[in-house]
N, CA, C and O atoms as CSV, one atom per row, in Angstrom:
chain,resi,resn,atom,element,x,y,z
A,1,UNK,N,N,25.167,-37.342,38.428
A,1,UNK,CA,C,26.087,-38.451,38.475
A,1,UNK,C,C,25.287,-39.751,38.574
A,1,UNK,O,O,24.333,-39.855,39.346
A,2,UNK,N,N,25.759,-40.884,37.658
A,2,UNK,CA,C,24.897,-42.039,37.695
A,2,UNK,C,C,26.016,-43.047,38.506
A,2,UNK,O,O,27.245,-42.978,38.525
A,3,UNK,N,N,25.045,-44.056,39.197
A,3,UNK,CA,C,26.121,-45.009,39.917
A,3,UNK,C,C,25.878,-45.825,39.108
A,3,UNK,O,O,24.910,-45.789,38.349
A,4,UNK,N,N,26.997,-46.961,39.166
A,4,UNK,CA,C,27.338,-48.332,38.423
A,4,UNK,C,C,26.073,-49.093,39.244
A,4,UNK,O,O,25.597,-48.990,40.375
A,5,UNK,N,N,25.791,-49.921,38.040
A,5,UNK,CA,C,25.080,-51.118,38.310
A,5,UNK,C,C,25.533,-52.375,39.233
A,5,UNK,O,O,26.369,-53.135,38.744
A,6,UNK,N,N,25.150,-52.586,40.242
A,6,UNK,CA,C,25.419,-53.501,41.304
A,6,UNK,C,C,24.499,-54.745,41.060
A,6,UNK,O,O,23.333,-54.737,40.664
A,7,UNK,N,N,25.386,-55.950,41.427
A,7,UNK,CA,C,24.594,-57.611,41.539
A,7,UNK,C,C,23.440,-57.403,42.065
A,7,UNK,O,O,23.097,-56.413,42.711
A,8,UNK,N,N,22.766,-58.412,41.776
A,8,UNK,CA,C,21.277,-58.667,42.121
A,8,UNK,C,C,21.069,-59.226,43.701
A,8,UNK,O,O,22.063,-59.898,43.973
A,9,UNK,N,N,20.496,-59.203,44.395
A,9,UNK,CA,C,19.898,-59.725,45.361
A,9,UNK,C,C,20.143,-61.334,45.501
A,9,UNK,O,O,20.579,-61.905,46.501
A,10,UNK,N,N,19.767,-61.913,44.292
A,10,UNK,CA,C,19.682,-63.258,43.643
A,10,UNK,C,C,21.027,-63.819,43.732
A,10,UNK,O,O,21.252,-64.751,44.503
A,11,UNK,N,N,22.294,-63.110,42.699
A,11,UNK,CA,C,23.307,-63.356,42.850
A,11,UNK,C,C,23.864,-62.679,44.014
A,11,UNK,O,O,24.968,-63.205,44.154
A,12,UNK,N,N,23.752,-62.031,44.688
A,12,UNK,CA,C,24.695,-62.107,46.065
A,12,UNK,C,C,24.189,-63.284,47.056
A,12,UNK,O,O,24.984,-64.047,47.606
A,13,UNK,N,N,23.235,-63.330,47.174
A,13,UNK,CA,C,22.545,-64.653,47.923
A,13,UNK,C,C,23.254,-66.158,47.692
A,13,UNK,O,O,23.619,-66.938,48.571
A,14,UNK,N,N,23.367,-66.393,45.621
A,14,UNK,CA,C,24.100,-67.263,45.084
A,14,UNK,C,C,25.404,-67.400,45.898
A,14,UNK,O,O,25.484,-68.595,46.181
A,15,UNK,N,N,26.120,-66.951,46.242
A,15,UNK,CA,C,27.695,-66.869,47.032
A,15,UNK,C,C,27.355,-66.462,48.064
A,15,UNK,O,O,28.043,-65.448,48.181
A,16,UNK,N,N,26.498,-66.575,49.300
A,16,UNK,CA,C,26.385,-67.181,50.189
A,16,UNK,C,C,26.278,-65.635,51.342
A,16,UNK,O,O,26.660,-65.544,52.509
A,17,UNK,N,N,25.670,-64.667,50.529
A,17,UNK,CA,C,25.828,-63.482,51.780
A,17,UNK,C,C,24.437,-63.089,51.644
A,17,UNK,O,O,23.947,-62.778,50.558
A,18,UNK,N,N,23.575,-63.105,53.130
A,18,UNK,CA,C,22.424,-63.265,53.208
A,18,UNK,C,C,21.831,-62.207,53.894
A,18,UNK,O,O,20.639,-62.229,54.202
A,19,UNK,N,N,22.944,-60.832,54.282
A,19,UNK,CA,C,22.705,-59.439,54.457
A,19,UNK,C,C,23.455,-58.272,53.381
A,19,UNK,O,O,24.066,-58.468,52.330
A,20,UNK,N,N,23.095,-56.826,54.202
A,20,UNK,CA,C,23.730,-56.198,53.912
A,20,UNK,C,C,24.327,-54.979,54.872
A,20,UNK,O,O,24.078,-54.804,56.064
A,21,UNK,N,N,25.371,-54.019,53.823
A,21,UNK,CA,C,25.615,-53.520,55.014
A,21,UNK,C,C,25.606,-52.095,54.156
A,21,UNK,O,O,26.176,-52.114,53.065
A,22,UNK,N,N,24.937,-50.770,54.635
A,22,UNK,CA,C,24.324,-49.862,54.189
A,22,UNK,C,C,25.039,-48.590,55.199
A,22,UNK,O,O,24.816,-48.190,56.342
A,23,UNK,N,N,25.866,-48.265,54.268
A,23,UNK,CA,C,26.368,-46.700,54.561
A,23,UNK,C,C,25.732,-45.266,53.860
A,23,UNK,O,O,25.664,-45.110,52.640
A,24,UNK,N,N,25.399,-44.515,54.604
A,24,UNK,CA,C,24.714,-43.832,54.587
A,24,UNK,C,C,25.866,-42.551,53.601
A,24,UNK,O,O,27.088,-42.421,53.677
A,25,UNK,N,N,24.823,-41.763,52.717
A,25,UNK,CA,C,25.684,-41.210,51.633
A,25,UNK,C,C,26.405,-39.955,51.703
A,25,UNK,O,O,26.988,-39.442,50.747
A,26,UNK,N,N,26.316,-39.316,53.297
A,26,UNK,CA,C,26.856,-38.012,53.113
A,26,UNK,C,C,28.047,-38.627,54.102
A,26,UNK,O,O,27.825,-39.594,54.831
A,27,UNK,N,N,29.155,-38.049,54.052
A,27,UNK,CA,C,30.133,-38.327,54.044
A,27,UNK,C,C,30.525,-38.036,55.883
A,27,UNK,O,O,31.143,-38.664,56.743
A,28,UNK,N,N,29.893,-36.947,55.837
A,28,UNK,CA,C,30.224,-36.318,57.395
A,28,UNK,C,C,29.559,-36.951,58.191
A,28,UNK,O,O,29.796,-36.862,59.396
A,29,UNK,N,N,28.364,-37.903,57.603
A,29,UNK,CA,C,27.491,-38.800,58.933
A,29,UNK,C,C,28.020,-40.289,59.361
A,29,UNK,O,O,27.817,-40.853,60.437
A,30,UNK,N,N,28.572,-40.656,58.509
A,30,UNK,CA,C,29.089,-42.286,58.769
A,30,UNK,C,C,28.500,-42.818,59.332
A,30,UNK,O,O,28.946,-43.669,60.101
A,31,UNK,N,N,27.198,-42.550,59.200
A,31,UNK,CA,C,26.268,-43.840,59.765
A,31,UNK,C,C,25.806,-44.940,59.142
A,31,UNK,O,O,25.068,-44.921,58.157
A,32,UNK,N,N,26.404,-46.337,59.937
A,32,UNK,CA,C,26.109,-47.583,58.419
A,32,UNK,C,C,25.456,-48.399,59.545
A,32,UNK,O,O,25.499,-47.989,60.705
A,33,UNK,N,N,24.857,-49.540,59.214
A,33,UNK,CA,C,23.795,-50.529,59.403
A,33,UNK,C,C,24.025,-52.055,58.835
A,33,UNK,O,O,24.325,-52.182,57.648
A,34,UNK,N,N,23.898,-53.130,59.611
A,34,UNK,CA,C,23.756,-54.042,58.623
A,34,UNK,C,C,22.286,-54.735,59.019
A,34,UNK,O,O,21.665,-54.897,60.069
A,35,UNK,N,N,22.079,-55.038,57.680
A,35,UNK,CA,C,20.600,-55.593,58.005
A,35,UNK,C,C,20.485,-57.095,57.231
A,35,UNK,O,O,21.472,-57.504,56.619
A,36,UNK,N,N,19.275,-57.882,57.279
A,36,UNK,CA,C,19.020,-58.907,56.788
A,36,UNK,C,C,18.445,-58.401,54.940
A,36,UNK,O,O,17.822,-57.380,54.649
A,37,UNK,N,N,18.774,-59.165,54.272
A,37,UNK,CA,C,18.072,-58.757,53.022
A,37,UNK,C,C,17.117,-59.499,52.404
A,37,UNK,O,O,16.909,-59.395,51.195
A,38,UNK,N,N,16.499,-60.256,53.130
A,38,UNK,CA,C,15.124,-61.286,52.753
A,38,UNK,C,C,14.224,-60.267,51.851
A,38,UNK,O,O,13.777,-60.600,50.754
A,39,UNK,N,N,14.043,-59.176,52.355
A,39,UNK,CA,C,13.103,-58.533,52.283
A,39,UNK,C,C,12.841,-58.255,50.317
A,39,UNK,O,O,11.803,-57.795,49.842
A,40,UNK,N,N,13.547,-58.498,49.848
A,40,UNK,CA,C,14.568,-57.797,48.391
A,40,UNK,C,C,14.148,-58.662,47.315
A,40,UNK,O,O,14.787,-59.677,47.592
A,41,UNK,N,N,13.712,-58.841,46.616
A,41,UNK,CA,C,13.694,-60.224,45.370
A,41,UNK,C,C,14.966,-60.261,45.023
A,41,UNK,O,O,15.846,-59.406,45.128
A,42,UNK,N,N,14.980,-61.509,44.529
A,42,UNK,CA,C,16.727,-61.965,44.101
A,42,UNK,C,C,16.975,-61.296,42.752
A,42,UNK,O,O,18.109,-61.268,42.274
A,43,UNK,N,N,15.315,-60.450,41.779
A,43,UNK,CA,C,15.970,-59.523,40.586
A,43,UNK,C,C,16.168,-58.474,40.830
A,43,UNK,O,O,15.926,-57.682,39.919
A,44,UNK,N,N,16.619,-57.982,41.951
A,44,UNK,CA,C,15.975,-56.366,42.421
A,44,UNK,C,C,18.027,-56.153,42.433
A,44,UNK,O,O,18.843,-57.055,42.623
A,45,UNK,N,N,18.232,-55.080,42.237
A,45,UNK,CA,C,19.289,-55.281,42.072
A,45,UNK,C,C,19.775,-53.852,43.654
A,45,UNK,O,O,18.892,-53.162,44.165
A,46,UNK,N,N,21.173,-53.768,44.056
A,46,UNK,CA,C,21.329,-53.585,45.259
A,46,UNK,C,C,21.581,-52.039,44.772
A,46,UNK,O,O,21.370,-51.071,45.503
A,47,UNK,N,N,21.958,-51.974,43.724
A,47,UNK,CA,C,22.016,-50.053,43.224
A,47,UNK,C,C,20.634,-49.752,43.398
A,47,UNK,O,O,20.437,-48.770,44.114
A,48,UNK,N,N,19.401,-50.443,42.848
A,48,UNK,CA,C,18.417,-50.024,42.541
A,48,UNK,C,C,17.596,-49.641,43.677
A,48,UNK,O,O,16.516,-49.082,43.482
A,49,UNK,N,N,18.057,-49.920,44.963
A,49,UNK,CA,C,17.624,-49.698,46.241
A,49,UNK,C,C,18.109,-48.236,46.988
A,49,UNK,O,O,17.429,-47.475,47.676
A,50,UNK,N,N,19.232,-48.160,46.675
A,50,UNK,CA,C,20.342,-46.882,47.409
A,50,UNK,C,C,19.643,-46.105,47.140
A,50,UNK,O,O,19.161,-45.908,48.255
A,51,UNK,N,N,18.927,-45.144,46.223
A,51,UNK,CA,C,18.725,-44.113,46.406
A,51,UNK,C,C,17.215,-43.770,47.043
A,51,UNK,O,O,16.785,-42.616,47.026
A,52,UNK,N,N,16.532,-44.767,47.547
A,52,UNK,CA,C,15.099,-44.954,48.254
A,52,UNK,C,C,15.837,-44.771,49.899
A,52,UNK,O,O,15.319,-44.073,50.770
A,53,UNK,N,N,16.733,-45.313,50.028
A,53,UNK,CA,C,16.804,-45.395,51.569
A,53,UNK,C,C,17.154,-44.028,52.413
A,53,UNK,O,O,17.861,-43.284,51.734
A,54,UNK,N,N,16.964,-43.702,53.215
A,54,UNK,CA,C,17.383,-42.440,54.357
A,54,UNK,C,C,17.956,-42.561,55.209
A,54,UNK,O,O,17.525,-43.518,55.852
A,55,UNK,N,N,19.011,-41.975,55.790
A,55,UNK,CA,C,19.480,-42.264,57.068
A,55,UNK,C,C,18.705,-41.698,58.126
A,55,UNK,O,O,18.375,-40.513,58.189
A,56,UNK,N,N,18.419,-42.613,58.978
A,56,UNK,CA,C,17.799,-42.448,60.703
A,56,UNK,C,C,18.806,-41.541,61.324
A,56,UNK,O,O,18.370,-41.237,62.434
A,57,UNK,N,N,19.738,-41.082,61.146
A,57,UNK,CA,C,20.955,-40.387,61.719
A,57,UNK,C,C,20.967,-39.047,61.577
A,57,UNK,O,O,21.081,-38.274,62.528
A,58,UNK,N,N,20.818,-38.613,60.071
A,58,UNK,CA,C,21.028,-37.556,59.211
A,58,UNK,C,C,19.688,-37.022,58.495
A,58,UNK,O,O,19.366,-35.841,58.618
A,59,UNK,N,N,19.039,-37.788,57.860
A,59,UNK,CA,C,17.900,-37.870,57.366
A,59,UNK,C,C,18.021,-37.334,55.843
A,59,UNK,O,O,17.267,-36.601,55.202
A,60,UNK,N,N,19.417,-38.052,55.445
A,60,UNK,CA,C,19.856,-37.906,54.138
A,60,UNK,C,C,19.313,-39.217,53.544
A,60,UNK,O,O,19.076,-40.321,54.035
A,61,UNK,N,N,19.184,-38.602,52.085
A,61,UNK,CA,C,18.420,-39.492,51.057
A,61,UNK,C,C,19.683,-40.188,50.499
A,61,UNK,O,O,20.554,-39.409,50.110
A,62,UNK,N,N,19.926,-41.415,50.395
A,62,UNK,CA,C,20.640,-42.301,49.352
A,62,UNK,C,C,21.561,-43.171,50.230
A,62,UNK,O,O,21.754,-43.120,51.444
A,63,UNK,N,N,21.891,-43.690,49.629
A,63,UNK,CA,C,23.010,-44.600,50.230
A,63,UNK,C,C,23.927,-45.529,49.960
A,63,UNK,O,O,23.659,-45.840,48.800
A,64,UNK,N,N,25.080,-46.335,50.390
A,64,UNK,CA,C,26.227,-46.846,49.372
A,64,UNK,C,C,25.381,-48.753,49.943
A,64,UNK,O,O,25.373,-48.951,51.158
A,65,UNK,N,N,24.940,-49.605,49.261
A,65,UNK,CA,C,24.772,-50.826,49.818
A,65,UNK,C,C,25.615,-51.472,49.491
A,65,UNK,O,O,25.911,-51.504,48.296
A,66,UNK,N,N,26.303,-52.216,50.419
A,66,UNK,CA,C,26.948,-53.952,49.988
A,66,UNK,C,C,26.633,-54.842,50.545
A,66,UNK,O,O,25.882,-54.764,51.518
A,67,UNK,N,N,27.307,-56.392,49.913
A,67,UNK,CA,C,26.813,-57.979,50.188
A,67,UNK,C,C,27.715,-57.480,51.638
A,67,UNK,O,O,28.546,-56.579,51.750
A,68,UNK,N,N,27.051,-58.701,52.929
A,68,UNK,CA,C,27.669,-58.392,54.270
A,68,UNK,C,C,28.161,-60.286,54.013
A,68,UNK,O,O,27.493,-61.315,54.109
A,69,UNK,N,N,29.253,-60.095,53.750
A,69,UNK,CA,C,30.100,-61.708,53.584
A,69,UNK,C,C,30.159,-62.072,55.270
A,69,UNK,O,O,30.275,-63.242,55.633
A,70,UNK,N,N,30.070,-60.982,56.217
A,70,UNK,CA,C,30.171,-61.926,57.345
A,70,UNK,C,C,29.093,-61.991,58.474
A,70,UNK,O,O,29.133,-61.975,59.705
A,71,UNK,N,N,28.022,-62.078,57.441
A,71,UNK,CA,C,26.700,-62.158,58.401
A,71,UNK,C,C,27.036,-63.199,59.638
A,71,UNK,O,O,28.034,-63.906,59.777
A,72,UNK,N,N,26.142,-63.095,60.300
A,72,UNK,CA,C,26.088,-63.833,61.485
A,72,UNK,C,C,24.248,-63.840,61.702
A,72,UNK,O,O,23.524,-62.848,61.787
A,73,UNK,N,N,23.924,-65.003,61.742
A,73,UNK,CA,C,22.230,-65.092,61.719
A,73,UNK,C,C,22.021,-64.905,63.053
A,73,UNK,O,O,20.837,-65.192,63.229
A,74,UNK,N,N,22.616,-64.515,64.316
A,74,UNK,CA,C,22.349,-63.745,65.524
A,74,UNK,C,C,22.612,-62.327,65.949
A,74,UNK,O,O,22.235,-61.665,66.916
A,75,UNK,N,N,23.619,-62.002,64.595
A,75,UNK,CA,C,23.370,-60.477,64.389
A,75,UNK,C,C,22.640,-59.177,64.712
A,75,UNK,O,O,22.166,-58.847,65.800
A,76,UNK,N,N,22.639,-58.667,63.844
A,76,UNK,CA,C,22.042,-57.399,63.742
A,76,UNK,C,C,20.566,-57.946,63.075
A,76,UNK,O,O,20.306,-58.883,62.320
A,77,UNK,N,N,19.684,-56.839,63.765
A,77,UNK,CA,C,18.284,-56.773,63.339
A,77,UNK,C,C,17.599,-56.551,62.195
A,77,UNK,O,O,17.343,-55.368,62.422
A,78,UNK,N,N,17.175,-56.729,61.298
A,78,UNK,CA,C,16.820,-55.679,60.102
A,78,UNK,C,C,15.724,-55.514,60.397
A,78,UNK,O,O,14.828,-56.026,61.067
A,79,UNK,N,N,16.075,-54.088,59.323
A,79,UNK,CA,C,14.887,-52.842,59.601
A,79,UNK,C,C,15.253,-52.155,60.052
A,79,UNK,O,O,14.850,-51.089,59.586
A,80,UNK,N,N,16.377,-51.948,61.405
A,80,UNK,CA,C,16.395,-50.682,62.221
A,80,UNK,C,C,17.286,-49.951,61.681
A,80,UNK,O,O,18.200,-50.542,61.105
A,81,UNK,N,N,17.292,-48.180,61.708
A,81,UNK,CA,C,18.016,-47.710,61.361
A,81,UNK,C,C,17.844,-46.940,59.844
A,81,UNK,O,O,18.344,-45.820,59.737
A,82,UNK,N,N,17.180,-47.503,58.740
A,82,UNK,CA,C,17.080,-46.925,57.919
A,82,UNK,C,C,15.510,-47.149,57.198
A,82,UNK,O,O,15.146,-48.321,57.110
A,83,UNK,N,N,14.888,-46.439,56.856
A,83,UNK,CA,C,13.935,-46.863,55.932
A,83,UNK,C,C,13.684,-46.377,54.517
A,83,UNK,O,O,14.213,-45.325,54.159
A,84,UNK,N,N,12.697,-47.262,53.450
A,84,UNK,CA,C,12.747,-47.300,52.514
A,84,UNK,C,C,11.818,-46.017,52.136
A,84,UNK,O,O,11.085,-45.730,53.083
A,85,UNK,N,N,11.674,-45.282,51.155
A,85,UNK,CA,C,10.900,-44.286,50.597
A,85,UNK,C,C,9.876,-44.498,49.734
A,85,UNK,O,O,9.240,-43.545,49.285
């Protein structure tokens, strides 16, 4: 199964959302995260990331990412919780 192509880093940034928020892909773990997305180039696109990440929870490979429209820059930490492969 292929996933749809998701906005860029670049354009979610463009409209003003400067995290994300990363649910983890097996269904029975519901473990999600929001993190900062500095880390990302603005061409890197947010599909092209999901299937590198793991859950800290489960230690399942992949994951669902979206723009976090209601960041808060005192938020949540990034980095914790999931890492890249």
């Amino acid at each position: 199964m292929t996933r749809p192509q998701k906005i860029t880093f670049g354009d979610m940034r463009s409209i003003g959302a400067h995290g994300v928020l990363i649910y983890c892909a097996d269904c029975g773990c519901s473990h999600s995260i929001a993190i900062m997305a500095d880390r990302w180039s603005d061409d890197q696109r947010l599909s092209d990331i999901e299937p590198r990440l793991v859950c800290s929870a489960c230690g399942k490979r992949g994951a669902d990412v979206r723009p976090n429209f209601n960041w808060d820059i005192k938020g949540p930490i990034g980095g914790m919780g999931y890492r890249v492969v």
